[in-house]
N, C-alpha and C positions, 0 to 999 in steps of 0.2 A: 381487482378490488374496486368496488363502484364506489363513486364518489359519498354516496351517505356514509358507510361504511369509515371511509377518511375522513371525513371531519367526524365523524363518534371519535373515531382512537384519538383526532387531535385534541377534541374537546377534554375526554377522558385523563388523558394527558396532561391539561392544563391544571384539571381539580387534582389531582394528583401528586402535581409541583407546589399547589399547594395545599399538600397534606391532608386532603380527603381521600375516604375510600371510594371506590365507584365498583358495582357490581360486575365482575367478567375482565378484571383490567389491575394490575399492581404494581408494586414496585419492580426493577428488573435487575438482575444482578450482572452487574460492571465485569469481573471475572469469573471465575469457573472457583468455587471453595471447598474441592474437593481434591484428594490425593489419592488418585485412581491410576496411574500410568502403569504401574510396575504389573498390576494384574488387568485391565487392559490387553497390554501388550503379551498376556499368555495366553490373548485368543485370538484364534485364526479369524480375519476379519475380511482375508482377502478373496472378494468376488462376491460377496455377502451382499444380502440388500439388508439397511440396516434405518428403522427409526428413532431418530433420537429427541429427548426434549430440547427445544432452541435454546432457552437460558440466556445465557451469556456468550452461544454462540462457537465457545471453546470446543464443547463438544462433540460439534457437527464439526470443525476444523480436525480434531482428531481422529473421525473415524475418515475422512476425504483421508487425511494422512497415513493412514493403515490400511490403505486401498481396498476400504470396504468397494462393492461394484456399485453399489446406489446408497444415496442417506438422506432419508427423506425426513425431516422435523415436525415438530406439532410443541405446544403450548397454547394454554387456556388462555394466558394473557398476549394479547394482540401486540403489545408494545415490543415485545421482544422481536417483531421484523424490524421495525426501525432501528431497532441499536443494530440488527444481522449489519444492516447496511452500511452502518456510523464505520462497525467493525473493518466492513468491507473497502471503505473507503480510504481509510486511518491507515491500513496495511498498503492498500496500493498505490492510492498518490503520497501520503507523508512518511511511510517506512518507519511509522510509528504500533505496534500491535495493540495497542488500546488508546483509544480517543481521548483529548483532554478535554472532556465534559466539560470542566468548571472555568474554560476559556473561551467564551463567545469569539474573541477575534481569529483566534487561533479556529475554529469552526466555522466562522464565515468564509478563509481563507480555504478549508477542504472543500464547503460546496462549491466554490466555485469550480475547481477545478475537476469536479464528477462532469462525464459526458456519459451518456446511453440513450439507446432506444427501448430502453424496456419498462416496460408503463409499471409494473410496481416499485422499478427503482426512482421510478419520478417522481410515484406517490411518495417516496421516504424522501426525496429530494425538497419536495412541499412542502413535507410534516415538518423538516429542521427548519426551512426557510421561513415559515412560519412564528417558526417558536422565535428564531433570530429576528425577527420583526421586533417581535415581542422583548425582548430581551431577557427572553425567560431562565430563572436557575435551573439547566436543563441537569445538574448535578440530583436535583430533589427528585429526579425519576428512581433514581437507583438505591437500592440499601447503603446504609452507611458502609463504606468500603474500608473504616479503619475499625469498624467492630469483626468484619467480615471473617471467618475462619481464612488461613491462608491456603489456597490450590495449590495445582499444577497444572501445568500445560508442556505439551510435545514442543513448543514451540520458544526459544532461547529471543528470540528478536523477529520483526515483519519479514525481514528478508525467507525467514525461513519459512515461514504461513503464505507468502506471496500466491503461488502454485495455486493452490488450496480454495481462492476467495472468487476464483474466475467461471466455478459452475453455478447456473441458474439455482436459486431456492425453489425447494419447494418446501410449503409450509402449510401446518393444517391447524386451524383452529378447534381445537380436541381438549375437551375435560375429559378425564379419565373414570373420575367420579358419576360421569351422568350417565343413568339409564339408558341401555339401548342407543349407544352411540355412534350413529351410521356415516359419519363425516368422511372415514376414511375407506376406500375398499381393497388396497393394496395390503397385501401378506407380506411378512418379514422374516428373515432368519433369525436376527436378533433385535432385542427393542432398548432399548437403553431409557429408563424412565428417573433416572439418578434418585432420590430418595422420596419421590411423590409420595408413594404407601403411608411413610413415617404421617404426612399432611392431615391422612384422614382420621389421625387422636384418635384410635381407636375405635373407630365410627365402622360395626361391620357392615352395615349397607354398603357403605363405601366402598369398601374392598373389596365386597363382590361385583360390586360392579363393576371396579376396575378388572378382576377379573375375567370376568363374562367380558368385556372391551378386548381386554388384551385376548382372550381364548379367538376370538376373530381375526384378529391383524397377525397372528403368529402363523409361521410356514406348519408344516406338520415336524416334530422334534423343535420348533423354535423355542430359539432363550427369552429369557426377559431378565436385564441385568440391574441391579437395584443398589443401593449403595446407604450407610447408616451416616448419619450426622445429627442426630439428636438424641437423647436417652429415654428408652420405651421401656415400661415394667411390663414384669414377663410376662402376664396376662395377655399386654396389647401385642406381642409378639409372638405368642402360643393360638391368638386369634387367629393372624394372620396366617401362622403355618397352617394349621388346621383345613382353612379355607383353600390354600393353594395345595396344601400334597394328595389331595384323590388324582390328581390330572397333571401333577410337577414335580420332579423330581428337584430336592434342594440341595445346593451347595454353596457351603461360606467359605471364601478367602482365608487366607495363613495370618492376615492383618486385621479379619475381621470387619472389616470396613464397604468390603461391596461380597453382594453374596448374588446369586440366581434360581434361577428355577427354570427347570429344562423340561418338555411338554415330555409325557411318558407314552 
């Protein structure tokens, strides 16, 4: 990550915390607000190479945990490395699995203790050190956490994420939504894009395009696994089928709550 690039996301960051929009950059979500374990874990994950949205980071913890073979991430907003890291941190020097954002001291105290040589963890080492200059409410990065639907996670406590936090990211700066989008050239067994689709309100450009995106990054029979947390009328939903079953075979969950489409 070259140094323009770093101070964009820090700047970004900044109008952000205070409650501006900035184009390509948003709020980030604290935890995982989904309830996906139980179907998940009915699929064979293991030796898979597998892309997942960053988010909140939960999610790439739980496919390393299901011993996908690779699990490469991507998100549109940039911000979500720096929390990877917060994440990263919080589990292995304070044996805590989620950072206490809303405690500057308590966060001056984890960076110190980060040691690496690897130059993007430096840059997130920056980004905080930074904000901690600043004194900034690094809380106002994230969606409000007590509106937040409640998740789940593989993970009861740090101790047990520990394992999990010690391989290299990779990470791609990828809208889904954009034309023609050549950022990534890796093929996948499964893609895990949690509810992005629902994003595009019914927008079919949209979803063709994600489409066409995802038709590129999928192995040949790859899934793309999707997951509902908003309410769509059935028009916006009969779009979307439409669009994906020439080329996907669909199936929905016993819970209804994450479904897929398998390449035919």
């Amino acid at each position: 990550m070259n140094k323009d690039i770093f101070l964009k996301d820090y700047l970004a960051s900044r109008i952000i915390i205070d409650g501006k929009d900035v184009n390509g950059y948003g709020l980030v979500y604290y935890k995982n607000n989904e309830k996906i374990i139980d179907d998940l874990l009915s699929i064979d994950f293991e030796n898979k190479n597998v892309l997942s949205v960053l988010s909140s980071s939960d999610q790439l913890l739980m496919f390393r945990a299901l011993e996908s073979k690779k699990v490469d991430t991507f998100d549109f907003n940039r911000l979500t490395i720096y929390y990877y890291y917060l994440r990263k941190w919080s589990i292995k020097y304070m044996n805590k699995l989620y950072p206490l954002v809303d405690d500057n001291n308590w966060l001056k105290e984890l960076i110190s203790k980060v040691k690496t040589n690897d130059d993007l963890e430096k840059k997130a080492i920056n980004f905080f050190k930074l904000h901690l200059k600043e004194d900034s409410n690094l809380l106002h990065l994230f969606y409000d956490i007590d509106i937040q639907r409640e998740g789940e996670t593989l993970f009861n406590n740090a101790s047990m994420a520990k394992k999990y936090v010690n391989t290299d990211l990779v990470f791609y700066n990828y809208d889904l939504f954009r034309e023609i989008n050549n950022t990534i050239n890796n093929k996948y067994d499964y893609i895990y894009i949690s509810n992005i689709l629902e994003w595009a309100r019914g927008d079919i450009k949209k979803i063709e395009n994600a489409k066409k995106n995802l038709d590129k990054l999928l192995k040949n029979r790859g899934t793309i696994i999707c997951t509902k947390l908003i309410n769509r009328n059935k028009s916006n939903i009969l779009s979307e089928r439409q669009i994906f079953d020439s080329n996907y075979d669909f199936k929905e969950f016993f819970d209804k709550k994450v479904y897929t489409y398998t390449q035919k």
